[in-house]
C-alpha positions in Angstrom: 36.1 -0.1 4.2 35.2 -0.4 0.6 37.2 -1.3 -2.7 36.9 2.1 -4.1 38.3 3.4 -0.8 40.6 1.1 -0.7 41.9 2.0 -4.3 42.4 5.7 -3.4 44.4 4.5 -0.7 46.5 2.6 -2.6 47.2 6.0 -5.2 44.2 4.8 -7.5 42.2 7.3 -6.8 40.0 8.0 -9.9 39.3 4.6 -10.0 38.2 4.2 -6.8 36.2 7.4 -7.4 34.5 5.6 -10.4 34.2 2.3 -8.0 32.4 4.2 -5.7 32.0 8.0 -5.9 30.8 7.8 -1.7 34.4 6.7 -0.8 35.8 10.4 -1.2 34.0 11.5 1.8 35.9 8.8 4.4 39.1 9.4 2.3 38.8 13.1 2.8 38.0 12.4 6.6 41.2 10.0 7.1 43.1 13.2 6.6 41.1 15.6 8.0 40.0 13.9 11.3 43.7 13.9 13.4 44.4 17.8 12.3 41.0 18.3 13.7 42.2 16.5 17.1 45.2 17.9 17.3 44.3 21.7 16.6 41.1 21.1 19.3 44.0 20.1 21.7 46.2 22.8 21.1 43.3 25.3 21.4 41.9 23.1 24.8 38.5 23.3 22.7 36.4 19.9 21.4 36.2 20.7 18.3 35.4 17.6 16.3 32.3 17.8 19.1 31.2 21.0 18.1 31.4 20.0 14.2 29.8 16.5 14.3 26.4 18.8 16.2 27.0 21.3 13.5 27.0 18.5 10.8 23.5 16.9 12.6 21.9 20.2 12.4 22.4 20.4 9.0 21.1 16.9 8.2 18.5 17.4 9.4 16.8 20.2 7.1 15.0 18.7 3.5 17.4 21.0 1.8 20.2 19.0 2.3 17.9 15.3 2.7 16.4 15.2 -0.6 19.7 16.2 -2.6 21.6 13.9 -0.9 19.2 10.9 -1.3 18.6 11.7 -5.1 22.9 11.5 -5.2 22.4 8.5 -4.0 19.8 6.9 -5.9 22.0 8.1 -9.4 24.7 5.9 -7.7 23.0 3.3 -7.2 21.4 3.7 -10.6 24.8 3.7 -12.2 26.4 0.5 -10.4 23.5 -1.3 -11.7 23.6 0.0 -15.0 27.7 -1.1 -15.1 27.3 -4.3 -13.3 29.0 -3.2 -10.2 
């Protein structure tokens, strides 16, 4: 768990954002994750199965690699820059 996720947690959420702009993604999963579990129970499907080999497929194509990598870099750029 990071600071900046731990700042949305706690209601700061742009400056966690600014902390680290990756930490939306697990706070968006916190939520999303057990409404995924409990709809794939309801509907006796495995649904968070079926996404997570839906997600892998689309890692895997240079249209989503390179994109995400150069996000990254910028990132990583800009904590530097800041002194983060």
């Amino acid at each position: 768990m990071t600071r900046g996720l731990i700042m949305m947690l706690r209601g700061n959420f742009i400056s966690g954002f600014l902390l680290n702009p990756n930490a939306l993604i697990p706070f968006v999963l916190l939520f999303v994750y057990p409404l995924i579990i409990i709809i794939g129970i309801i509907l006796r499907k495995d649904l968070l199965f079926e996404m997570l080999t839906y997600f892998l497929k689309i890692c895997k194509r240079r249209s989503f690699i390179i994109p995400f990598f150069a996000i990254e870099l910028l990132i990583w750029i800009h904590n530097m820059v800041i002194g983060l």
